[in-house]
C-alpha positions as CSV (number, residue, x, y, z in Angstrom):
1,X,60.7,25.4,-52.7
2,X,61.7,28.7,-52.3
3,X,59.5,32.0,-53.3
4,X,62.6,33.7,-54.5
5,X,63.6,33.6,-58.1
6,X,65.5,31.2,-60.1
7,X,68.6,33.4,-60.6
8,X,69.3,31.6,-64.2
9,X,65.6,32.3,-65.2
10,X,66.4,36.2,-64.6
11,X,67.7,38.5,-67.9
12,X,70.6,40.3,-66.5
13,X,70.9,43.7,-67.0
14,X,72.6,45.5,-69.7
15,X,75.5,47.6,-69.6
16,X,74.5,49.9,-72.7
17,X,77.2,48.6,-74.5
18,X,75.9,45.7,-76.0
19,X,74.9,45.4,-79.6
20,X,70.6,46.3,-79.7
21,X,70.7,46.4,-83.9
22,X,73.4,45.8,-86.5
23,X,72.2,46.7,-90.2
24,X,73.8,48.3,-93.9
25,X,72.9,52.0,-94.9
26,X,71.7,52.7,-98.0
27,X,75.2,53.9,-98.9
28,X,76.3,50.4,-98.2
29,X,78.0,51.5,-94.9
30,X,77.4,49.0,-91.9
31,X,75.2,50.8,-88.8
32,X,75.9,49.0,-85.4
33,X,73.4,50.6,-82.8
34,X,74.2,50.0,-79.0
35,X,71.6,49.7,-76.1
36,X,72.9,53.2,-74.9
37,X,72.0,54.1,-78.5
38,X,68.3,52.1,-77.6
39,X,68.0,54.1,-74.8
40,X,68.6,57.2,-76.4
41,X,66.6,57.2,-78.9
42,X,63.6,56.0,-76.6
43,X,63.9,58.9,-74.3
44,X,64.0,61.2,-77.2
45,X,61.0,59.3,-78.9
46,X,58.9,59.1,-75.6
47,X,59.6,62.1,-73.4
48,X,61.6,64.8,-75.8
49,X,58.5,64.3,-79.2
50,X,61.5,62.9,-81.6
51,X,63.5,66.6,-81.2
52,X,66.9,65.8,-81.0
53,X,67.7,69.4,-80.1
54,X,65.8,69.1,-77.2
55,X,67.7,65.8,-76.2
56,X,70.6,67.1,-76.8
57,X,69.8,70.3,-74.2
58,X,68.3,67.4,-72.2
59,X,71.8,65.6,-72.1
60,X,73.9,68.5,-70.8
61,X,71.4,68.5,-67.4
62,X,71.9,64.7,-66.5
63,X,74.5,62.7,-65.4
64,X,77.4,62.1,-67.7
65,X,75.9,64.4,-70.0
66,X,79.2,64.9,-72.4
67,X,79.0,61.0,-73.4
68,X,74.9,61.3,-73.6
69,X,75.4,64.8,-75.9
70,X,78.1,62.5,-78.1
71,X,75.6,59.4,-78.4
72,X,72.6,62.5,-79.1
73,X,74.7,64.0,-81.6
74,X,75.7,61.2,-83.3
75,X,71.9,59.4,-83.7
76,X,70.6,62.9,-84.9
77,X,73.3,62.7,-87.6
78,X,72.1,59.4,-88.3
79,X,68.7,60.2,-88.2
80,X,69.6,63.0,-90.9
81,X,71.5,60.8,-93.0
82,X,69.3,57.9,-93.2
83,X,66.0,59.3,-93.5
84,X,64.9,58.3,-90.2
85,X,66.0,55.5,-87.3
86,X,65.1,52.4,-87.6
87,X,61.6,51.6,-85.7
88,X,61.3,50.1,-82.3
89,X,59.2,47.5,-82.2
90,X,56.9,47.7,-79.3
91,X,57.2,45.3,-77.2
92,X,61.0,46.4,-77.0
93,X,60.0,49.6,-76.5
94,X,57.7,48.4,-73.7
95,X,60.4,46.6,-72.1
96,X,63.2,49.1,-72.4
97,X,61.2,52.6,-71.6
98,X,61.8,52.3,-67.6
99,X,65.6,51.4,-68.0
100,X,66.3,54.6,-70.4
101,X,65.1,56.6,-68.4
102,X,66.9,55.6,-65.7
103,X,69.7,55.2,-67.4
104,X,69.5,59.0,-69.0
105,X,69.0,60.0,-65.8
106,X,71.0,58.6,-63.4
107,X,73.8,56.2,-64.9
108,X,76.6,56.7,-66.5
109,X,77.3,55.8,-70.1
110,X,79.0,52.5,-70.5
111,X,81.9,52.5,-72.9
112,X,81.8,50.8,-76.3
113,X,84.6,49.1,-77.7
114,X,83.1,49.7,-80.9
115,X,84.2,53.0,-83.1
């Protein structure tokens, strides 16, 4: 028996672009939020106090910061039009808060197919 890990008991690793929450508006359009959407909004939630201006400064400092400042711009405009983003629950939050931070700091934003 060996002390290294089952590789199929591991989670792999998300590229960002992966569907984290689909859901309808209010106005009856359909919301699809992405990991790299996740991420966002946990680094602005835990390190920026919820200011999107702030994360959106934050963005332009990091890499790949004109596809963070697009994903930044795009959740405060949902932000606005919704009333608010939907909660993370925490034990996502928990799970997630390492990787977006590295993420917003160091990688580079995987492309969604979604638009």
């Amino acid at each position: 028996m060996s002390d290294q890990p089952n590789i199929e008991d591991t989670i792999p690793s998300r590229s960002g672009r992966e569907i984290y929450q689909q859901f309808t508006a209010p106005d009856g359009t359909f919301v699809v939020l992405t990991y790299n959407d996740l991420w966002m909004m946990i680094v602005c939630q835990s390190t920026l106090d919820g200011d999107w201006t702030r994360t959106r400064q934050a963005c332009m400092i990091v890499t790949d910061p004109l596809k963070k400042r697009v994903i930044a711009d795009r959740l405060w405009a949902l932000e606005q039009q919704l009333d608010g983003l939907p909660a993370i629950p925490p034990e996502v939050l928990l799970f997630n808060l390492h990787r977006a931070h590295r993420w917003f700091n160091e990688r580079m934003v995987s492309e969604s197919k979604l638009r």
